[in-house]
C-alpha positions as a LaTeX table, in Angstrom:
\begin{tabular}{lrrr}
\hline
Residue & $x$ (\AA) & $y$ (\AA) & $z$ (\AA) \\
\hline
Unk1 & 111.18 & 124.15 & 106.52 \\
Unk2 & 107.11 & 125.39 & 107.11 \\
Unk3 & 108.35 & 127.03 & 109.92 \\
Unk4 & 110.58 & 129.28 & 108.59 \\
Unk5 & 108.44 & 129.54 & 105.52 \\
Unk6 & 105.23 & 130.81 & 107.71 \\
Unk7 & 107.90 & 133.25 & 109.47 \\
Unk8 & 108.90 & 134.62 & 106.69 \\
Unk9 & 105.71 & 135.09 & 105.59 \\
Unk10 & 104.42 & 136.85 & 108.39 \\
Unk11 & 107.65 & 139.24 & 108.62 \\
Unk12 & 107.04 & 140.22 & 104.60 \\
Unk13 & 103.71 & 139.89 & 103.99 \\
Unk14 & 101.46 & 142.96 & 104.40 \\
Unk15 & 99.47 & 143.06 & 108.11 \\
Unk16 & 96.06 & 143.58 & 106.30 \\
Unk17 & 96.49 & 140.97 & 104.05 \\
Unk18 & 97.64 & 138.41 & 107.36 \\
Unk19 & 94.54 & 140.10 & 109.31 \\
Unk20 & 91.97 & 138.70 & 106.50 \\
Unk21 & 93.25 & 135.65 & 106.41 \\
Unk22 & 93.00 & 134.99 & 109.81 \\
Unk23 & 89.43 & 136.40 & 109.91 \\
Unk24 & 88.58 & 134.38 & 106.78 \\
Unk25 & 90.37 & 131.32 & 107.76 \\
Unk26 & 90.03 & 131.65 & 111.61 \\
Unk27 & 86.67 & 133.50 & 112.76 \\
Unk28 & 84.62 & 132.93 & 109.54 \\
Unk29 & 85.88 & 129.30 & 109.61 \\
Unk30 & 85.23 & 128.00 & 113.28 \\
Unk31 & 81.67 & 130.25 & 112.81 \\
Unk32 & 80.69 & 128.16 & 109.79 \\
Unk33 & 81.98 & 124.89 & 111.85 \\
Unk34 & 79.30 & 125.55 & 114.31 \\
Unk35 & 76.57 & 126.55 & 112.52 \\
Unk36 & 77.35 & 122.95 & 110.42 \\
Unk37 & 77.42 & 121.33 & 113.45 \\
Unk38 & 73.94 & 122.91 & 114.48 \\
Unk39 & 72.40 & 121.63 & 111.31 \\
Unk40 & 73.26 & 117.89 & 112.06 \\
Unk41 & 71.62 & 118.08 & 115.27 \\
\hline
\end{tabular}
């Protein structure tokens, strides 16, 4: 079922709206992972 699901949202959904949430979600996310990871040490 969440395949088909993320499938059909990625066929329907509009491509700027996919590209920010993968630079929101994906860049933005793994950037503030890091710098998180900084501050511990």
């Amino acid at each position: 079922m969440l395949p088909q699901l993320i499938l059909r949202t990625l066929r329907t959904a509009d491509p700027k709206c996919i590209g920010k949430f993968l630079w929101n979600f994906g860049v933005k996310g793994m950037l503030s992972v890091e710098r998180f990871k900084a501050r511990l040490r």
